[in-house]
C-alpha positions as CSV (number, residue, x, y, z in Angstrom):
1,X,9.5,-8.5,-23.8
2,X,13.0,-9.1,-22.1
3,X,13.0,-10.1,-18.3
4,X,15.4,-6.9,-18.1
5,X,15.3,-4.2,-21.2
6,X,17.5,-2.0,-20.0
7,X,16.9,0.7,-22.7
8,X,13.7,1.4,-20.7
9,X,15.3,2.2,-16.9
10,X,17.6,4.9,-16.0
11,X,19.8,4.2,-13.4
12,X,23.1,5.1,-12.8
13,X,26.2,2.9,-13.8
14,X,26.7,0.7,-11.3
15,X,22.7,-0.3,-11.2
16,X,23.0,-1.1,-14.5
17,X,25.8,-3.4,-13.9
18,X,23.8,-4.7,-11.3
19,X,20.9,-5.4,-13.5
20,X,23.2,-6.9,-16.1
21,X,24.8,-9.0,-13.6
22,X,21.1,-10.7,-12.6
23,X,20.2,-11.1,-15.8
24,X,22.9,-13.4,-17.4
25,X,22.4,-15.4,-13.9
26,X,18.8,-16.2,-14.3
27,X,19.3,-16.8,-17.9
28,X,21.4,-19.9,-16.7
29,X,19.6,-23.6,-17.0
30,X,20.9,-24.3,-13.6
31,X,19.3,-23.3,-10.2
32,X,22.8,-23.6,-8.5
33,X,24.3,-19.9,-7.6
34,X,27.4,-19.6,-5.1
35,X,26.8,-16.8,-2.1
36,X,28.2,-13.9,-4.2
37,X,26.0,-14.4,-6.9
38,X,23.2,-14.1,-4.9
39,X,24.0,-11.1,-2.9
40,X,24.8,-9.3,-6.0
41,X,21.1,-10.2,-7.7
42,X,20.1,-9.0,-4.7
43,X,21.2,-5.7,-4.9
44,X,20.1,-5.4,-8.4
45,X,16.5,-6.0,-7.9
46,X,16.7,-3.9,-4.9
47,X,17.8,-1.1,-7.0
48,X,15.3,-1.6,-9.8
49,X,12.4,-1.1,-7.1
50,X,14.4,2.0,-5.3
51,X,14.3,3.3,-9.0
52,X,11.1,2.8,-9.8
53,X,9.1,3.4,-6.7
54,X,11.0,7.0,-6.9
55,X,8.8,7.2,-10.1
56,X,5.7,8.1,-8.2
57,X,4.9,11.7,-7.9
58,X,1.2,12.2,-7.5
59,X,-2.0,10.2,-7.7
60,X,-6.1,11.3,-8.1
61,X,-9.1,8.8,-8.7
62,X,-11.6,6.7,-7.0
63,X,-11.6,3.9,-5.0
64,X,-13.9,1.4,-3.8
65,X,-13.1,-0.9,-1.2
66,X,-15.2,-3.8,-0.1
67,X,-14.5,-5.2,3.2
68,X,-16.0,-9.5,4.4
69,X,-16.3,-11.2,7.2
70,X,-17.5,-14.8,5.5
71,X,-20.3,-16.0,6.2
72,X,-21.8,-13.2,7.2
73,X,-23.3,-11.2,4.4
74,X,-24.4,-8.3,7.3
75,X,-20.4,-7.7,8.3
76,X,-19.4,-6.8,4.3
77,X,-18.8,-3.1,4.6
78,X,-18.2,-0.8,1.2
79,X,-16.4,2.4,1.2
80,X,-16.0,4.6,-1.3
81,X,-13.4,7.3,-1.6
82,X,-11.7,10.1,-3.6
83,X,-8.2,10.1,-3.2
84,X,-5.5,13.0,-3.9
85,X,-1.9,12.9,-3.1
86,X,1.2,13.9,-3.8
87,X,4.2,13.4,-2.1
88,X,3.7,14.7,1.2
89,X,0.0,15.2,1.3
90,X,-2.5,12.9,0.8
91,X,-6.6,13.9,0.9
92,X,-9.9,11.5,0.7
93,X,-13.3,12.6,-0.7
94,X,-16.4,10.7,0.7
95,X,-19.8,11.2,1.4
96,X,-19.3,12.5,5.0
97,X,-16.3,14.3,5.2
98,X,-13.3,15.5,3.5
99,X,-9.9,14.2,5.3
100,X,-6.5,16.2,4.7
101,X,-2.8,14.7,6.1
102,X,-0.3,16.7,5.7
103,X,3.5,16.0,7.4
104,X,2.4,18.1,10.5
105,X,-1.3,18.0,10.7
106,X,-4.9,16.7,10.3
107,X,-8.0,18.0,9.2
108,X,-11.2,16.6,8.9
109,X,-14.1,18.8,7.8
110,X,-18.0,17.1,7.5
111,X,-19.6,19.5,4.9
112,X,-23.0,17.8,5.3
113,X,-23.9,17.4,9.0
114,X,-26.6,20.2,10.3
115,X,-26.4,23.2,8.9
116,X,-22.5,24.3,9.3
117,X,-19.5,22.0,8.1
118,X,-17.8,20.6,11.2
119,X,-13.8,21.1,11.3
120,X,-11.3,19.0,13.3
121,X,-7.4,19.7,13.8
122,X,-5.3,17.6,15.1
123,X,-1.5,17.9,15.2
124,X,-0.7,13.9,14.8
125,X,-1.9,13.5,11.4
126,X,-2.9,9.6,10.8
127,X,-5.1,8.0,8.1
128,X,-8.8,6.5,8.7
129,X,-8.6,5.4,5.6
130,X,-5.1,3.1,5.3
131,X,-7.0,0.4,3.9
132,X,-8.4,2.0,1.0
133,X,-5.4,3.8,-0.3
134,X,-3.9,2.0,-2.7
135,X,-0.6,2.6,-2.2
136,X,-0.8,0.6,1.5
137,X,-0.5,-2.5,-1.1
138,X,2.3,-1.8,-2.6
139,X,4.3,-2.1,0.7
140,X,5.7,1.5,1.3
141,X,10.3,1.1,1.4
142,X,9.6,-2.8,-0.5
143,X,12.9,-2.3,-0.6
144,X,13.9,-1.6,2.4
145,X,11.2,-4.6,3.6
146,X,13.2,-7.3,1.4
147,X,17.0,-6.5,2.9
148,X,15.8,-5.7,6.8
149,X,13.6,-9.4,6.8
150,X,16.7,-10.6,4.8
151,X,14.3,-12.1,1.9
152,X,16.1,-14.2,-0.5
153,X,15.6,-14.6,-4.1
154,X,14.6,-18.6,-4.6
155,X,13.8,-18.6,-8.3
156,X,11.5,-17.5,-10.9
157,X,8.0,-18.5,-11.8
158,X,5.2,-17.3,-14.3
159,X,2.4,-16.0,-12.5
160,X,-0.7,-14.5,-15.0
161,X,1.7,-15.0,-18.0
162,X,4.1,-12.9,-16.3
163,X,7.9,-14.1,-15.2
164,X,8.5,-12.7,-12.0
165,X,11.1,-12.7,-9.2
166,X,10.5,-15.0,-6.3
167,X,11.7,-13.7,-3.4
168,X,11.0,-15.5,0.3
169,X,12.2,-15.1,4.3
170,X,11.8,-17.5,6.7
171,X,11.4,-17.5,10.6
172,X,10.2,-20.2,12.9
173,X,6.7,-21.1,11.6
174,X,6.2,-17.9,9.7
175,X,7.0,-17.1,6.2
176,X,6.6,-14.7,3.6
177,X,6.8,-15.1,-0.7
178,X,6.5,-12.0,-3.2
179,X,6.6,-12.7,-6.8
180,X,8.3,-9.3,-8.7
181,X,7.6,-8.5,-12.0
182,X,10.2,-6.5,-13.6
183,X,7.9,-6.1,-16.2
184,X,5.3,-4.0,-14.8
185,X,7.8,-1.8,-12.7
186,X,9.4,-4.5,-10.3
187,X,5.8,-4.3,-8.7
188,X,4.6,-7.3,-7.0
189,X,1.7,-9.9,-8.4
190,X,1.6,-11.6,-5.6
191,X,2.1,-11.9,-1.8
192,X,1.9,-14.4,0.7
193,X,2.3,-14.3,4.2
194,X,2.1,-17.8,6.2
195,X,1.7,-17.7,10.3
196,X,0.4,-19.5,13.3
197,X,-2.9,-18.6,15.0
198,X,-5.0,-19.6,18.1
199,X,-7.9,-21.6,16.5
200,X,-11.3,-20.5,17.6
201,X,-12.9,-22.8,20.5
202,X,-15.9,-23.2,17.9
203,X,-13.4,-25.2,15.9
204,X,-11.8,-27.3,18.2
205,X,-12.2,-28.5,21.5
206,X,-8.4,-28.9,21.8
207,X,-6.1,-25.7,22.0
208,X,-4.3,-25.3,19.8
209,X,-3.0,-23.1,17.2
210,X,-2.9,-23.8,13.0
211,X,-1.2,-22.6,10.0
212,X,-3.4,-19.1,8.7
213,X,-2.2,-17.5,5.1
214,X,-2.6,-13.8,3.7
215,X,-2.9,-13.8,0.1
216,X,-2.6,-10.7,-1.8
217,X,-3.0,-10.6,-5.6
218,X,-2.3,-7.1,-7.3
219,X,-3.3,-6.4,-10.8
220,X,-1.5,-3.0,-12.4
221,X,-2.7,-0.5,-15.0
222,X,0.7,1.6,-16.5
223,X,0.8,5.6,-16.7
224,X,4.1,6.0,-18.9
225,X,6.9,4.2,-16.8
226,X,5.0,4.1,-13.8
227,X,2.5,1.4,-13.1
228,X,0.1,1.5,-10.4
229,X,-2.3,-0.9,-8.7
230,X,-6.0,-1.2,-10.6
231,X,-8.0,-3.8,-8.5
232,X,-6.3,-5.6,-5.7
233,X,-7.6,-8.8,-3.7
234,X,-6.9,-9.9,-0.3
235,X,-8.0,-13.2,1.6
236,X,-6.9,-14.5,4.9
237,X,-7.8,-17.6,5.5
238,X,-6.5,-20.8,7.4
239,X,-4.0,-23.2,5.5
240,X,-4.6,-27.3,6.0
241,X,-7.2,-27.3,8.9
242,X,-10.5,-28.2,8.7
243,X,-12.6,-25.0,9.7
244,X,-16.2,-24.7,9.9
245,X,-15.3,-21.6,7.9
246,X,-11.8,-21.4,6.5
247,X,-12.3,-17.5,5.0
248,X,-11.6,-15.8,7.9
249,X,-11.9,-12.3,6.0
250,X,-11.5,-11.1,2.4
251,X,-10.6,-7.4,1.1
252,X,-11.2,-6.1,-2.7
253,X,-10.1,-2.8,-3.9
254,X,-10.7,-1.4,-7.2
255,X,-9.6,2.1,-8.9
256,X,-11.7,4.2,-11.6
257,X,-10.6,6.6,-13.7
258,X,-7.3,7.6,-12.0
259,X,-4.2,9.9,-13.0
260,X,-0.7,9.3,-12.0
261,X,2.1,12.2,-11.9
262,X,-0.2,15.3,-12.7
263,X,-0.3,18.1,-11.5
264,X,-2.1,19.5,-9.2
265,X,-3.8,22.5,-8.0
266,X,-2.1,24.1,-4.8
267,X,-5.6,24.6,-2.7
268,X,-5.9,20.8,-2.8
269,X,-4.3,20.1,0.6
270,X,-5.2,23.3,2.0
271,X,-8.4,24.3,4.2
272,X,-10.5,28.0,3.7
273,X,-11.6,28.2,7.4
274,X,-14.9,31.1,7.3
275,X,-14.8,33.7,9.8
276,X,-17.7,32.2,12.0
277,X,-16.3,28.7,12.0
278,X,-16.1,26.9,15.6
279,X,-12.7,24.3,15.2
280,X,-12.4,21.5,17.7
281,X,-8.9,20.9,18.2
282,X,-7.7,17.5,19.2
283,X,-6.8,17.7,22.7
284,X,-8.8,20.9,23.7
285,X,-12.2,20.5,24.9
286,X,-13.6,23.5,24.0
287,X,-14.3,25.0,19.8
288,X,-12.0,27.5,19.2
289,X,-13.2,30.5,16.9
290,X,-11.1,31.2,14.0
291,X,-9.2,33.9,15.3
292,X,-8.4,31.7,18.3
293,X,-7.2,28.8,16.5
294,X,-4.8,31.4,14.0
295,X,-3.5,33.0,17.0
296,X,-2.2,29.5,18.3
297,X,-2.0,27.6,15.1
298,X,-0.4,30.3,12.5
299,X,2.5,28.3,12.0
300,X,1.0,25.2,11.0
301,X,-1.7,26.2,8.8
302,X,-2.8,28.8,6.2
303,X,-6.0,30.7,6.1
């Protein structure tokens, strides 16, 4: 397959000039480019993963992610989700509760403590769960990540027998590399963050601080143009110093039998509160009764 086969992306005209642009320079033996050249690849890859990323609409299927602390088998913790989203809401599934985030709001209901599901409401929605949805990986606004660090694009390089964009920024002792693949949806294989850290008193008798890296390695599965993360794996660990133990922690996710851009059914993100339901609301000490909490919260939520 071409590095760039524009029959399969549709952007507008001056993208595609873009994209036309960056090709015919990285199909040139030589590594030199002049300052223009650069900029304008640049902006073409940008593009492609502006273009792309829009692609996204909605997402349902399991995860499992698997959390290490080497060498101790007692700190690996497992957690097993559903997730739903689309592109404001997102809900998890697990074993103990059900979480909805919407743009305005939280809920959290337990459906298996004591005899009556518990429900919490908070109006500062945030995720428990950032770590387990996969789309944390795939570095929400890349774009927007590559031109604010002002990342630069220093070659190419096959990585898993695909050809990929490598991209890097630099400052002081800390670094970061992301191979693209245009490929599988100017996604990213790969990702490697490079920074100093205090090393643990257990490991040195000296102060000082040593080179630590974070690793990320993405593998995709593809739902029509769109291609979306199916196991990821994350190690930090330290770079060139002799630790008693060098894995400082490790992360696996892995997805099962997901969809991608289907649709789905309205009551997803929404919450059926019974009549003799007791709601704790964030920031209020005492359970309010259903008719209390409609009578303050009517805007913000449906029955």
């Amino acid at each position: 397959m071409s590095l760039l086969n524009l029959k399969s992306y549709h952007f507008p005209v001056s993208c595609i000039v873009f994209l036309v642009c960056l090709t015919a320079v990285f199909a040139q033996d030589t590594p030199l480019r002049d300052a223009a050249e650069d900029e304008l690849d640049l902006k073409a890859l940008l593009a492609a993963i502006k273009h792309h990323d829009a692609l996204l609409k909605s997402g349902e299927g399991e995860v499992v992610h698997t959390d290490e602390q080497p060498p101790i088998e007692a700190d690996t913790r497992i957690v097993k989700v559903r997730i739903t989203f689309d592109s404001e809401n997102t809900r998890f599934d697990s074993q103990r509760e059900i979480t909805i985030l919407t743009p305005t709001e939280m809920w959290q209901i337990a459906p298996h403590r004591q005899r009556h599901p518990k429900y919490h409401f908070s109006t500062e929605p945030r995720s428990f769960y950032e770590n387990v949805d996969p789309r944390r990986w795939l570095i929400k606004h890349l774009a927007t990540h590559l031109e604010r660090d002002n990342f630069q694009i220093i070659g190419r390089e096959v990585f898993n027998d695909i050809l990929c964009y490598v991209l890097e920024a630099k400052q002081g002792d800390t670094s970061e590399k992301i191979w693209i693949a245009p490929e599988q949806g100017f996604r990213y294989l790969k990702r490697e963050n490079r920074f100093p850290r205090p090393v643990d008193a257990l490991d040195s008798d000296i102060p000082m601080e040593a080179l630590t890296i974070i690793r990320t390695i993405i593998s995709y599965q593809q739902f029509g143009e769109t291609w979306f993360p199916k196991t990821v794996f994350s190690e930090y660990a330290w770079l060139d110093f002799k630790a008693t133990y060098p894995i400082i922690s490790r992360e696996r996710l892995e997805l099962k039998n997901f969809k991608v851009n289907h649709n789905l059914p309205p009551e997803t993100f929404t919450v059926d509160i019974p009549d003799d339901a007791m709601i704790k609301v964030e920031g209020i000490n005492k359970p309010l009764t259903k008719q209390e909490f409609l009578k303050q919260y009517k805007q913000q939520t449906e029955n």
